[in-house]
ROLOVO-462763 format. One record per residue (C-alpha): z, y, x. Coordinates in steps of 0.1 Angstrom, whole numbers, padded with zeros to 4 digits, always signed. Each point is the difference from the previous one (the first is absolute). Layout:
ROLOVO-462763
ZYX...
This chain:
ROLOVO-462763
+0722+0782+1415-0032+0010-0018+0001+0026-0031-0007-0031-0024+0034-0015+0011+0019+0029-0008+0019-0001-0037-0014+0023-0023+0035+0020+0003+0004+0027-0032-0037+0008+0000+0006+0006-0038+0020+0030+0006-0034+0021+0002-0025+0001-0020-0032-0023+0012-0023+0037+0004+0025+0014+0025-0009-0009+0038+0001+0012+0034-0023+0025+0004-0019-0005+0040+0017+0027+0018+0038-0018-0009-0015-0034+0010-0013+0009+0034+0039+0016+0001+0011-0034-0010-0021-0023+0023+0015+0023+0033+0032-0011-0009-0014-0038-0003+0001-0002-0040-0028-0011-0018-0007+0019-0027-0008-0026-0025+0035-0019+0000+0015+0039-0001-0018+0002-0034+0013-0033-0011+0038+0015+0006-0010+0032-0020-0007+0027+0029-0028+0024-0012-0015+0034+0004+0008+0030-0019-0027+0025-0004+0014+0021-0035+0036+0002-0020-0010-0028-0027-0003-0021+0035+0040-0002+0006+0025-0017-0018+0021+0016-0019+0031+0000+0023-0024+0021+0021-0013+0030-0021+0019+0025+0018-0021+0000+0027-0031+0003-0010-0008+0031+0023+0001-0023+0026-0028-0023-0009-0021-0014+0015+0016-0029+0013+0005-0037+0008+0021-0019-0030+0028-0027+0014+0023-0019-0021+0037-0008+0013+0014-0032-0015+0043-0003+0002+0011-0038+0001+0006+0000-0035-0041+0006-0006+0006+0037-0014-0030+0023+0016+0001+0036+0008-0025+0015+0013-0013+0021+0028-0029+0025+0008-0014+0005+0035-0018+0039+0001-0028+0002+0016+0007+0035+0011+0034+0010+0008+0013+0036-0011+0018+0004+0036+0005-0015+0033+0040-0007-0014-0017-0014-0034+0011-0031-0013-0029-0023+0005+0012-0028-0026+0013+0015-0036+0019-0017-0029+0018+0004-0031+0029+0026+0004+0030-0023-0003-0013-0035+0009+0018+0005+0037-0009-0025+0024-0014-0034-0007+0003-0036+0013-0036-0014-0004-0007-0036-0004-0038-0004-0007-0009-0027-0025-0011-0031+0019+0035+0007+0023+0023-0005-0031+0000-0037+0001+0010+0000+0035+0033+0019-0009+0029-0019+0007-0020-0027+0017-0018+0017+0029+0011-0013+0038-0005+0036+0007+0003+0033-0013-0020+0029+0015+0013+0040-0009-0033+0019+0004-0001+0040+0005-0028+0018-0024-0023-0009-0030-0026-0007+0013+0013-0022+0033+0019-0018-0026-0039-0008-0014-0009-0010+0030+0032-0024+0011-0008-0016-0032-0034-0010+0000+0004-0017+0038+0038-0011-0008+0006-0035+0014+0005-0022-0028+0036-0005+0009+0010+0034+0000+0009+0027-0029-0013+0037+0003+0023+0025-0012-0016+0036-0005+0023+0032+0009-0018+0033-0006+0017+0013+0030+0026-0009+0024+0026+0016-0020-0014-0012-0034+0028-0031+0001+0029+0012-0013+0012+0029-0032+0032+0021-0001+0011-0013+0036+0000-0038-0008-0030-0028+0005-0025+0001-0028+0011-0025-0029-0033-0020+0004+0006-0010+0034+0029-0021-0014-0026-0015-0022-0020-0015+0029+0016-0032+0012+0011+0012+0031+0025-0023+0008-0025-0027-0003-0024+0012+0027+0002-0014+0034-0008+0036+0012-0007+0033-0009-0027+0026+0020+0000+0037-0005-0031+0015+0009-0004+0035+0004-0022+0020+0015-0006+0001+0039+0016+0034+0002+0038-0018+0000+0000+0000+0039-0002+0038-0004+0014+0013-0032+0042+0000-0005-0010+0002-0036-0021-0027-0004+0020-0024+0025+0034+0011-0021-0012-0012-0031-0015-0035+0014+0037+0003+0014+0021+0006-0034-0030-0022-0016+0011-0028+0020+0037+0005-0011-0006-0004-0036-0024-0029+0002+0028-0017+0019+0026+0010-0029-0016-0010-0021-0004-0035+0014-0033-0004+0025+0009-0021+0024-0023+0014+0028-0019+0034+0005-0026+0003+0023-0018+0032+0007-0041+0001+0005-0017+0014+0029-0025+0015-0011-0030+0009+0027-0009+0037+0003+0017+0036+0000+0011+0025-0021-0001-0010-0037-0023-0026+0004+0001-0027-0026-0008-0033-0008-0026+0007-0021-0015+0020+0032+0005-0029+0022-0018-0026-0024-0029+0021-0011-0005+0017+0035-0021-0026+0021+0007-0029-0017-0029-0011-0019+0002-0035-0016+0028-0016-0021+0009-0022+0021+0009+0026+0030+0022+0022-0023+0020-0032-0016+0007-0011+0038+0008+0032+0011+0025+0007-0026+0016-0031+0000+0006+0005+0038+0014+0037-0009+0024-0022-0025+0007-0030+0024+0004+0022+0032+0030+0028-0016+0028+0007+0017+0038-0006-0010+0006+0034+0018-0013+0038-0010+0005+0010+0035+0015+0034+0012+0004+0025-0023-0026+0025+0008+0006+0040+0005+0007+0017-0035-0020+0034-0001+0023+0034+0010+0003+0007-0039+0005+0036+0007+0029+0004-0026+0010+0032+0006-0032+0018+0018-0026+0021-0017-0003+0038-0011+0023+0015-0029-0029+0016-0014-0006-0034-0024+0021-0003-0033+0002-0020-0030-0006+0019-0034+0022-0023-0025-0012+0019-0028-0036-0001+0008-0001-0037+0017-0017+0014+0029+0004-0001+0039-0011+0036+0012-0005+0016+0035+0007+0037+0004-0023+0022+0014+0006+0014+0038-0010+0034-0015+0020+0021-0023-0022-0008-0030+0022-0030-0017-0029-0021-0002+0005-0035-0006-0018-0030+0010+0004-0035-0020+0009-0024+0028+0007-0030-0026-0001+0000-0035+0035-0011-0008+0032+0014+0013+0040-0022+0005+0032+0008+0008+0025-0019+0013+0030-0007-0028+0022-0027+0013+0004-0006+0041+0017-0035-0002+0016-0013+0031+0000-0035+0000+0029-0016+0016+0008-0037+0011+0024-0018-0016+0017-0015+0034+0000+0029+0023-0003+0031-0021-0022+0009+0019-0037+0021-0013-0030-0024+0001-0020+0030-0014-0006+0022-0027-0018-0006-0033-0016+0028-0014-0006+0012-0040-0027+0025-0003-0011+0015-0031-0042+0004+0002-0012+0022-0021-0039+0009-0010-0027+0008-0028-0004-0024-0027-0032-0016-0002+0008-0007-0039+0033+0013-0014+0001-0027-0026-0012-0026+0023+0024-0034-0008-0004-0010+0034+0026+0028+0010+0030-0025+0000+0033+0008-0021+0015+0014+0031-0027+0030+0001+0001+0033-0010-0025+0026-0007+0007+0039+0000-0019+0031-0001+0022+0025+0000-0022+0025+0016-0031-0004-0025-0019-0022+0022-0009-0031+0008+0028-0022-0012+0020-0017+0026+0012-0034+0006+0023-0011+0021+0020-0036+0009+0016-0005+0028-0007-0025+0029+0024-0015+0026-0008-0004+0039+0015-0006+0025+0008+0034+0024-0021-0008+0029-0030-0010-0024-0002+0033-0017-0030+0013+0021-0023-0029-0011-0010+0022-0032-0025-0023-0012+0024-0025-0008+0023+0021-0015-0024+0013-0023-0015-0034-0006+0034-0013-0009+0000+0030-0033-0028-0023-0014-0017+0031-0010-0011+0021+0028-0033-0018+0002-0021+0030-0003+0019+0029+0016-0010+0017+0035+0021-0012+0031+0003+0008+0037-0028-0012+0018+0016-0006+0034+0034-0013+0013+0010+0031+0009-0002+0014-0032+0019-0025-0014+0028+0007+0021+0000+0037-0013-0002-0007-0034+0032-0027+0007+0020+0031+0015-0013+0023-0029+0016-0028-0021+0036+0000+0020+0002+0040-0003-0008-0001-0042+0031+0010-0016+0021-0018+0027+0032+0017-0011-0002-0023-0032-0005-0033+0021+0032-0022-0015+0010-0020+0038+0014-0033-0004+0008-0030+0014-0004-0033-0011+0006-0039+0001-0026-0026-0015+0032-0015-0024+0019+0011-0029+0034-0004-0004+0036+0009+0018+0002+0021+0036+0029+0014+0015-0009+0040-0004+0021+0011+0036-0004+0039-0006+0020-0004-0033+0018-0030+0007-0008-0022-0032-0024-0021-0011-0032+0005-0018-0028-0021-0015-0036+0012+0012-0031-0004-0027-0031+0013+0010+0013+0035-0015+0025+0005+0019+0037-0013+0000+0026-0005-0025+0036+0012+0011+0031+0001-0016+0006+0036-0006-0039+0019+0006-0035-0018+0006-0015+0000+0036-0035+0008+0011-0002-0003+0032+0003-0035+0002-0018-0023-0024-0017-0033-0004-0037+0001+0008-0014-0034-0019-0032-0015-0003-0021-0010-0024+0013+0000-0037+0034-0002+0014-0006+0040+0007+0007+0007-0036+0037-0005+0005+0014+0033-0001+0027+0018-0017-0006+0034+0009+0034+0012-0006+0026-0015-0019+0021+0027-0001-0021+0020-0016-0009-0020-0030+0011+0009-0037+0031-0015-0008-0011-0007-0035-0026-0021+0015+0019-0020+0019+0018-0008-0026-0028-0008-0027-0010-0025+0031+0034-0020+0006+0001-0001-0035-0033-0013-0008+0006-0025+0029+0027-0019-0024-0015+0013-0030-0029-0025+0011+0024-0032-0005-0004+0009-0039-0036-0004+0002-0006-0036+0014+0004-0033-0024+0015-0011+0027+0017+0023+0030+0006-0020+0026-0029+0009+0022+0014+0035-0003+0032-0008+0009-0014-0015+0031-0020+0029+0009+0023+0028-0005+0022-0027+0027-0025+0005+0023-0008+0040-0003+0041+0002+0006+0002-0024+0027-0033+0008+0021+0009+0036+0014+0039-0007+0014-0009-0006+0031+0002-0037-0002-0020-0030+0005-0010-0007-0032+0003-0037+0001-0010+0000-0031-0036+0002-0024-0012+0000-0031-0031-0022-0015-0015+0001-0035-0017-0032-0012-0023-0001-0028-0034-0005-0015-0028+0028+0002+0011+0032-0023+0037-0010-0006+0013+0032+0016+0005-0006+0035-0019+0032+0012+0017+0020-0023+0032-0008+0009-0006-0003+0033-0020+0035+0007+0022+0018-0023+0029-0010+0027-0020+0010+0026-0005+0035-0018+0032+0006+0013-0011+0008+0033-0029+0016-0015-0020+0009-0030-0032-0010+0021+0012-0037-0002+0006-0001-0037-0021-0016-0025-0025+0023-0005-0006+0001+0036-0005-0032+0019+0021-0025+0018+0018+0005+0035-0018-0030+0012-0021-0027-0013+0003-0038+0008-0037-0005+0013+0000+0010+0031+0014-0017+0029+0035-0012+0011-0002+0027+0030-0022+0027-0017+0035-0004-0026+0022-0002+0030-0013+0033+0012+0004+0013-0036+0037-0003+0005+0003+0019+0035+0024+0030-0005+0016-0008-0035+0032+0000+0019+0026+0006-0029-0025-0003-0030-0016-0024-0018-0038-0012-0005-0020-0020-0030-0024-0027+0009-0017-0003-0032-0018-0028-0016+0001-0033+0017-0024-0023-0021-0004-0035+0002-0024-0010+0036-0021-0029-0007-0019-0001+0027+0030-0020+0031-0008+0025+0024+0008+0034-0025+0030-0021-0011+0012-0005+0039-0006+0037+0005+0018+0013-0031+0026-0024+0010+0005+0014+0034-0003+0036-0015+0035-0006-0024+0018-0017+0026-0005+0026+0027+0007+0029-0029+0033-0020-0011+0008-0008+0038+0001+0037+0007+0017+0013-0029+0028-0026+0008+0001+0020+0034-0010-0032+0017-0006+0014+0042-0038+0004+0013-0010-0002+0036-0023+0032-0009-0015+0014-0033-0031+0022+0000+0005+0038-0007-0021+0032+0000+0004+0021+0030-0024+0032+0005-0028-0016-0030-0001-0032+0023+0020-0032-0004+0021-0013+0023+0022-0029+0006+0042+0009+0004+0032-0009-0015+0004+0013-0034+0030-0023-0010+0014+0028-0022-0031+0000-0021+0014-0022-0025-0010+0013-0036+0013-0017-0034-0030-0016-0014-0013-0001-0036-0030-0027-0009-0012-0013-0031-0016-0035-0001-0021-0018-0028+0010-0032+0010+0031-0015+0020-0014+0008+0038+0009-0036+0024+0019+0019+0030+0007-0012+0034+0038-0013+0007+0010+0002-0037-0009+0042+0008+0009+0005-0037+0036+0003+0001-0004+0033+0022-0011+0014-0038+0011+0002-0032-0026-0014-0023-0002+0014-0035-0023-0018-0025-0020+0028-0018-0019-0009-0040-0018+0025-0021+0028-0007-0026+0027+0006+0021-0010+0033+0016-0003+0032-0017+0007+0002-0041-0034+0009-0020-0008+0037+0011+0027+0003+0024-0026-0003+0033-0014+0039+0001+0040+0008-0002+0013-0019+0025-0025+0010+0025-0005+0039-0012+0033+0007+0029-0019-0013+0029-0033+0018-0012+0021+0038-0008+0017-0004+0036+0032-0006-0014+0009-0030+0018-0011+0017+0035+0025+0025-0009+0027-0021-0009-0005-0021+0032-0003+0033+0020+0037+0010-0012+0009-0034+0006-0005+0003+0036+0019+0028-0002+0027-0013-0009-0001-0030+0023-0001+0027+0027+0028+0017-0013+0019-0034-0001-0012-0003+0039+0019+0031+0007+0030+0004-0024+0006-0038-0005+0007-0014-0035+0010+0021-0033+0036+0010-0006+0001-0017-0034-0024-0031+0005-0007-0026+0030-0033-0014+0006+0003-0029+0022-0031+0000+0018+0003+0039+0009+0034-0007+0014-0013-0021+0029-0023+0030+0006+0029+0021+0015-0004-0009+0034-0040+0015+0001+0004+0026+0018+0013-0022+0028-0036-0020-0001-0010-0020-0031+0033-0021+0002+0001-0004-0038-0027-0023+0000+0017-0026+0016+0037+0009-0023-0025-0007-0030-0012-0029+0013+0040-0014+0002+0005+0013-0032-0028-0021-0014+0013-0029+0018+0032+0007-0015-0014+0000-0033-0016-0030+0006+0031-0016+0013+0031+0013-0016-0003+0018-0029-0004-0023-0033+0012+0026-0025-0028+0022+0016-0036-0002-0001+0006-0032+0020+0016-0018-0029-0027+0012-0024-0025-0013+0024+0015-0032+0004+0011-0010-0034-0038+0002-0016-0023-0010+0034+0020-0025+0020-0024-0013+0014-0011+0038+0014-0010-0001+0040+0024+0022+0022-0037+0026+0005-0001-0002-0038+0035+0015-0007-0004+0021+0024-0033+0015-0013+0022+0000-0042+0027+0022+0019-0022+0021+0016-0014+0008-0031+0032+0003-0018+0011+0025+0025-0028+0018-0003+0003+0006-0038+0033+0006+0003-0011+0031+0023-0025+0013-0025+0022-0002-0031+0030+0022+0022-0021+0024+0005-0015+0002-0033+0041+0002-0006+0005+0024+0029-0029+0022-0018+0013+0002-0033-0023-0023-0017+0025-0024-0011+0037-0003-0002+0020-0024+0019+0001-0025-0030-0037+0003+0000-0001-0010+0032+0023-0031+0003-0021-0013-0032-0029+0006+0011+0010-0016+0034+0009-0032-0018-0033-0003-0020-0017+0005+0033+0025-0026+0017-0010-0026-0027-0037+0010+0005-0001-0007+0036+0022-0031-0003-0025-0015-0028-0028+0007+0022+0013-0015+0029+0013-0033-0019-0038+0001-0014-0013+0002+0036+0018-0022+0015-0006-0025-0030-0040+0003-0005-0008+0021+0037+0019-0024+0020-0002-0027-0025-0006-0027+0029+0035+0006+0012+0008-0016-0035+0003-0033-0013-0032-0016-0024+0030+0005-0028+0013+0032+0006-0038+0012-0005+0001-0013-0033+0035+0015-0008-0015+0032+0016-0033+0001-0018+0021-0006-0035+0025+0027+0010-0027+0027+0008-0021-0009-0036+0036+0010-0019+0008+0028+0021-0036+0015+0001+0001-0002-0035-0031-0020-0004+0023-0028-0022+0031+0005-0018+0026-0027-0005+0019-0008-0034+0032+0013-0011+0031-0017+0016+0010-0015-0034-0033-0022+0002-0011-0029+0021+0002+0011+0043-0032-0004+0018+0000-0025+0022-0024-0021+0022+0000-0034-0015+0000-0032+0011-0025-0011+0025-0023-0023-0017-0035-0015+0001-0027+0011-0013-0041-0011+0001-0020+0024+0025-0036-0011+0004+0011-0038-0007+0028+0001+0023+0034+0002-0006+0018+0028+0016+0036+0007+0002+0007+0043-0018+0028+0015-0002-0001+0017-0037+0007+0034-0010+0015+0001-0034-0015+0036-0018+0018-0008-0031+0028+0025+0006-0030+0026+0004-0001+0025-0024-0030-0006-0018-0032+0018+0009+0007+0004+0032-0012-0033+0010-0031+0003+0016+0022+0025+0029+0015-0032+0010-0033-0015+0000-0017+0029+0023+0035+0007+0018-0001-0038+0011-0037-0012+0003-0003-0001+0036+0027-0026+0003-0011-0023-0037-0024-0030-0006-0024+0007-0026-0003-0034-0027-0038-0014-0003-0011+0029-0021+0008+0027+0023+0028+0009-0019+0033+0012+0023+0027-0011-0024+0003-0034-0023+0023-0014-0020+0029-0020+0015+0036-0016-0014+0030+0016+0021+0031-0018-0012-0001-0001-0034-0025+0025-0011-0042+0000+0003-0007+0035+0015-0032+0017+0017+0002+0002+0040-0012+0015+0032+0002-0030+0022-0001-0001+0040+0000-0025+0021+0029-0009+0015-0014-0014+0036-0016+0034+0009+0028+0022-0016+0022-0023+0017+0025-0001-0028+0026-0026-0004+0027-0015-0025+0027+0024+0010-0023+0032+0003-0005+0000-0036+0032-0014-0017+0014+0041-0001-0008+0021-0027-0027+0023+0012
C-alpha cells in the first residue's frame, strides 16, 4: 500500500509546522514506517518545551525527542515522548502523562475495522504497533499494547478490550516480541493475555512466531532486510497466517534471589532514598535508587476449593522526593511529608505479587511518578534493594490472608462465621484481620474497617436517615425496594431476587440507585461514580460480578440500542445478570486468581443486582420476572430540594456504617440465633450454619411455603393484587419483603424505632412492594396479559400515579363506553370509548397523555372528540377495539 492510500488519520492533532526532524525518520524507516504517513497520524519531533503538548510539560528535561500519539477506541489521544538520550541504562525509554496508565491503541484508519475485522492482531510496543499497521492485511485489525503487560488495570483486562468486537473475529493473534521462547515474564503474560481475550469472548487465540532472538520485534524483522512494500506486507501476513494455537513450554523463570544480598542496603522512609553503608567505619552513604518501600500488607492468597496458598500478594508503600509538591498529577491517594525539612516526600503504595518484587523497575513504574529517580543498574542490585525493602520496618508488616470474594466463611479458630471485605472480616463479637477479602477493581472499595468500632451515634443517624429517606420521595416505592434488597443481599442467601429502575434520562435513577449502593461504600455514592456501567460487554459485566458473594452490585444506565447488534448484546448482558442473581447454575464463571483470570466454578458468586433502564429492555425467556421493575418519573422521585438530603448519608459514610453494624448483627444472629423478644423468619433457617450453609436451602422451603400456603402472609398480599404474577416473580416480591423486614428489626433491635414503628412501617413497605409487583407484572410482563387487561392496567396506573383524578362517588362512575364506530382516515373503525366525564375537571389532558399510546387521533390530530355515550354527548379518548382486543363484556363493569 503506497503512502497516498493511507487515510489522513488525526493529522490535525499537530500543528502543520511540526514534523519529523531526519534523525527520527531514519529511526522510523529501520523499523519499516515511512515517515510521511507517521506525520499524517501526528508523530513529530520535539526539539524545546513549547514543542510538547500540554499533558507532557513535566518532562521537559528530557527533550529532545520523537512525539507519538496513542489513540484509545473511543478516539481520545494521549500522547507519548520518545528521548533521544536516556538518563540511565534502567530509564524509561517511552514517557507519558502521570496517571494515563496503560493504553489500548487503535490508530485512525483501524477504527472502522472494529467490530468487523476477520482478525484481530495484539501487537507489543509503539512503534511495532506503527509498523503492523501500515503492512496490516486488509482483513485484519491491529491493536497497539505499549507493553506486554499494558492490557489490563487493577488485576482485570483493560475496559477497551471489551470495546473491540472480539467475539466477532474468526481469530485473534498476540504478537510479542521474539524473546517469549526465553522470558517466563513475557511468555506468562501472552499466557494470562490469552485467558482474558478468551473471557471476554474470542473465539480463537493464536500466538506469533516471531523470527529472531532476544527482544527482537516486528518492527526489527520488517525494517531489517526487507526493502520493498511488497516483501514486508507478505512477510507479515505469513507471521499472522502461520501462529500457533500453542505458547509452547514455559521457559525457565530467572533465580529471583529473594532473599540474597548484603544487609548493608536500607530504605530511608523519611528521606525516600535506597542507601548503601560504607565497609569502613565512616557512615557514609551511597544513593543506590532514589526512592525507598516497605512492605505494609503480606497478603496470602488462598483458593477457594482447596484452601490451599496460590501465592502472596504484596502492598508496598514507595516513598521518594517530590518533583512538584503541588503537582495535581499526585492522585487523591498520595501523600507528601517533610517532616525532616527537606525534600518533601510522597509516597503511594503499589501491589505485586511476592516473587515479582525484585523486578524494581516495574515496581517503580507502577507509582506513575518515579520517572526521573536513580535506580539499580544491574539485576543484582535489584535483588538487594528488594531484600532492603523486606527488612524496612518489618515488625509493622500487617500478615494476612485472603480470598478473591466477599461475603460469609466459616472462621474454624473461633468457631463462627464472619464476612470478609477487603478490610478484613466482620464477626459477631470483634473484627478479624487476618482474613479478608482481596477484590479487584472498583469492587476493592468495599470495606468496613471495623464495625465494632464505629460511633454509636453514627450508626444510628444512618439507620435513621435510611427510613427517614421514604419522607423525601413523591413517590417511595423505589425506596422500599431498595432498602428490600440492602436487607436481603448479605444473609447468606441466593438472592433470587433484583431490583430495576425504569425511566427517562435525569428522573432519578442514579441517585437512588448509587445512594443504595453507598451502603457498601461512600466511594459508590453519588458524588462518586457508579459500580458498573452498562457499555461494556456481557462478559467484561460478568467478570464485574466475580466475588460479590453475599452483596449486591448496580449496573447503571441501560439506554435504548438502536443499532440490532448493541440491542442483542445489551440483551444478552440483562439476561445473564438476572440469570445469576436468580442463582441459575454455570458450568464455569471467570474469576481473578493471582492478577490473571481464570476459568472455575464460582456458583456461590451470586450477587443481588441493581440496574436502571431508560427504556423497557426485550430479555431472553421472559428474563424479566427474575426482577422487580419499578417505573421511575422526575415527578415521582424526590420532593423539590429533597435530592442533596437524601443522598448527603451515602456521601458522609453513614450508610457504610450502618451496613457495617448490620453485618454485625447478622453475624451475631449466625451465632446466637434469633432475639429473645422478636423472630425474623429468614435468620431462623440460618441456625443450622455452622453445620455448612444448610439455611440456604431451609429459606428456599420457606419461600416455597410462602408461595404455597400462606394466604394471610405475604403470599396473600401477593396474590390478591398480581394474579397473574409468575412463580420467579413472587419469589423475587418475597425476597424483597424479607429483606425489609430484616432492615426495619434491626433498626428496631437498635433503638431507632419502637415495635409499633416497625409493624407500620412494615405494612407501608408490604403495600409498596405489593404495588410494584402488580405494576410489574401488569406493564413488565404485560404480554402475559390479555389486549383488555392492558387497557384496564394502563387506566389503573394513570389514577394510582396520580397523573388523573376521578370524580367524587356521588357523581357519574367512569366507565368505558360502548364500543362504537367512528370515521378514521375514511374508514370506519370499531373504538371502544372512554367516558372522561366523571373526571374532575382540569385534569383531562392526564387522561389524554396517560392513554395516548393506545388512542386514535380524529383528522386534525386531535386525541379526543366528541361522542354520545348513552344519553349524554361527552369528549373521549377512543381506542380501537381490534388491537386492544376489547369486547362487549370487557367493558360492561364500572371501571
Amino acid at each position: 500500500m503506497s503512502d497516498s492510500e493511507k487515510p489522513a488519520g488525526i493529522g490535525t492533532a499537530v500543528s502543520n509546522d511540526k514534523h519529523i526532524a531526519p534523525r527520527h525518520a531514519e529511526l522510523l524507516e529501520r523499523s519499516a514506517v515511512p515517515t510521511a504517513w507517521a506525520e499524517t497520524l501526528g508523530c513529530y519531533t520535539a526539539e524545546v518545551a513549547d514543542d510538547l503538548p500540554d499533558e507532557l510539560r513535566r518532562y521537559t528535561g528530557a527533550l529532545p525527542g520523537l512525539v507519538f500519539p496513542l489513540r484509545t477506541v473511543e478516539g481520545k489521544v494521549h500522547w507519548q515522548l520518545r528521548p533521544d538520550v536516556l538518563e540511565g541504562p534502567r530509564a524509561p525509554k517511552y514517557l507519558q502523562a502521570s496517571g494515563t496508565g496503560s493504553i489500548v491503541t487503535v490508530h485512525p484508519q483501524m477504527a472502522e475495522r472494529v467490530g468487523k475485522a476477520r482478525r484481530i492482531a495484539f501487537v507489543e510496543g509503539t512503534k511495532q504497533a506503527l509498523t503492523a499497521t501500515y503492512h496490516s492485511p486488509d482483513d485484519t485489525l491491529i491493536v497497539g499494547l505499549q507493553g506486554c503487560q499494558n492490557w489490563r488495570v487493577d488485576g482485570l483486562p483493560h475496559p477497551d478490550l471489551a470495546r473491540l468486537g472480539l467475539d466477532t473475529a474468526e481469530v485473534v493473534v498476540i504478537v510479542f516480541d521474539a524473546d517469549y521462547r526465553t522470558n517466563a515474564a513475557v511468555w506468562t503474560a501472552a499466557s494470562e493475555l490469552s485467558k482474558g481475550l478468551g473471557t471476554l469472548g474470542a473465539k480463537a487465540v493464536r500466538f506469533a512466531c516471531v523470527p529472531g532472538t532476544r527482544t527482537v520485534g516486528l518492527d526489527d524483522v520488517l525494517g531489517g532486510s526487507l526493502h520493498s512494500e511488497a516483501q514486508r506486507r507478505g512477510s507479515f501476513a505469513s507471521i499472522l497466517d502461520s501462529a500457533s494455537v500453542k505458547l509452547g513450554r514455559k521457559p525457565a523463570a530467572k533465580a529471583s534471589g529473594a532473599h540474597k544480598g548484603g544487609d548493608k542496603l536500607y530504605c530511608d522512609m523519611e528521606r525516600g532514598l535506597t542507601l548503601r553503608l560504607s565497609d569502613d567505619d565512616d557512615g557514609a552513604e551511597t544513593v543506590v535508587m532514589g526512592a525507598a518501600g516497605r512492605i505494609v500488607h503480606d497478603v496470602a492468597m488462598l483458593d477457594e476449593d482447596s484452601d490451599s496458598n496460590l501465592s502472596s500478594l504484596l502492598d508496598v508503600e514507595i516513598a521518594l522526593p517530590a518533583v512538584d509538591a503541588d503537582d495535581e498529577d499526585l492522585g487523591e491517594d498520595d501523600g507528601a511529608s517533610s517532616s525532616t525539612g527537606g525534600p518533601k516526600i510522597v509516597s503511594t503504595i503499589v501491589t505485586v505479587q511476592n516473587d515479582k518484587l525484585s523486578n524494581i523497575d516495574a515496581l517503580l513504574d507502577a507509582t506513575h511518578m518515579a520517572t526521573h529517580v536513580e535506580r539499580p543498574t544491574s539485576q543484582g542490585k535489584q535483588v538487594e534493594v528488594a531484600n532492603a525493602i523486606r527488612r524496612c520496618r518489618s515488625d509493622e508488616t500487617e500478615h494476612q490472608t485472603a480470598r478473591s470474594r466477599l461475603g460469609w466463611l466459616y472462621y474454624e479458630p473461633e468457631d463462627v462465621w464472619v464476612y470478609m471485605h477487603n478490610g478484613g472480616a466482620i464477626g459477631p463479637d470483634s473484627s478479624f484481620f487476618e482474613i479478608r477479602a482481596r477484590m479487584p477493581g472498583r469492587s476493592a472499595h468495599i470495606d468496613f474497617e471495623d464495625p465494632h468500632q464505629y460511633p454509636r451515634r453514627k450508626v444510628l443517624k444512618g439507620i435513621k436517615a435510611s427510613i427517614d429517606n421514604l419522607r423525601l420521595l413523591a413517590d417511595p416505592t423505589p425506596w422500599w425496594a431498595l432498602l428490600g434488597a440492602i436487607g436481603l443481599a448479605p444473609t447468606g442467601l441466593l438472592p433470587k431476587a433484583s431490583v430495576s429502575l425504569l425511566g427517562e434520562k435525569s428522573a432519578g435513577k442514579s441517585g437512588l440507585l448509587q445512594t443504595a449502593t453507598s451502603f457498601l461504600s461512600e466511594k459508590f455514592s453519588y458524588k462518586g461514580s457508579p459500580m458498573t456501567t452498562a457499555d461494556d460487554t456481557s462478559n467484561y459485566i460478568d467478570l464485574a460480578l466475580v466475588g460479590h458473594n453475599h452483596s449486591f452490585v448496580l449496573i447503571d444506565d441501560f439506554h435504548p440500542e438502536y443499532d440490532e447488534r448493541e440491542r442483542a448484546r445489551q440483551s444478552k448482558t440483562i439476561d445473564l445478570v438476572l440469570r445469576r442473581a436468580h442463582g441459575s447454575p454455570s458450568k464455569g464463571r471467570a474469576r481473578i486468581v493471582n492478577s490473571q483470570v481464570v476459568q472455575g466454578n464460582v456458583n456461590e458468586s451470586h450477587p443481588l443486582a441493581l440496574m436502571s433502564f431508560e427504556q423497557l429492555p426485550s430479555v431472553q425467556d421472559s428474563g424479566l420476572d427474575r426482577t422487580l421493575v419499578i417505573p421511575v418519573t422526575r415527578e415521582s422521585t424526590f420532593l423539590p430540594d429533597c435530592f442533596t438530603s437524601f443522598t448527603r448519608p451515602g456521601d458522609d459514610g453513614l450508610f457504610r456504617m450502618a451496613y457495617g453494624r448490620y453485618l454485625v448483627a447478622l453475624a451475631r444472629h449466625f451465632k446466637y440465633g434469633p432475639s429473645n423478644t422478636e423472630n425474623m423468619p429468614a435468620i431462623l433457617h440460618m441456625e443450622k450454619w455452622r453445620g455448612g450453609y444448610q439455611g440456604r436451602a431451609d429459606t428456599e422451603k420457606y419461600l416455597d411455603h410462602l408461595r404455597e400456603h400462606d394466604d394471610s402472609g405475604y403470599l396473600g398480599w401477593l396474590k390478591a393484587e398480581a394474579p397473574n404474577a409468575t412463580p420467579r416473580a413472587l419469589r423475587v416480591a418475597a425476597g424483597l419483603m424479607i429483606g425489609l423486614k430484616l432492615w426495619m428489626s434491626y433498626a428496631q433491635e437498635m433503638g431507632v424505632i419502637d415495635i409499633e414503628q416497625r409493624t407500620s412501617l412494615l405494612t407501608e413497605g408490604g403495600e409498596a412492594i405489593r404495588s410494584a409487583l402488580r405494576h410489574h407484572t401488569m406493564s413488565a410482563m404485560g404480554e402475559n396479559l390479555a389486549p383488555a387487561q392492558r387497557v384496564l392496567e394502563a387506566i389503573r396506573s394513570a389514577v394510582a400515579s396520580g397523573k388523573v383524578t376521578l370524580s367524587a362517588p356521588r357523581g357519574p362512575i367512569a366507565r368505558i363506553g360502548k364500543i362504537t364506530e367512528v370515521d378514521h382516515d375514511g374508514q370506519k373503525v370499531k373504538v371502544a370509548a372512554l367516558d372522561v366525564h366523571a373526571v374532575i375537571p382540569g385534569a383531562n389532558k392526564g387522561w389524554v397523555e396517560a392513554l395516548k399510546p393506545l388512542s386514535l387521533s380524529d383528522s386534525s390530530s386531535k386525541l379526543t372528540r366528541p361522542l354520545r355515550i348513552g344519553q349524554a354527548q361527552v369528549r373521549c379518548l377512543v381506542i380501537p377495539y381490534e388491537e386492544a382486543g376489547l369486547y362487549e363484556q370487557d367493558i360492561e363493569g364500572d371501571l
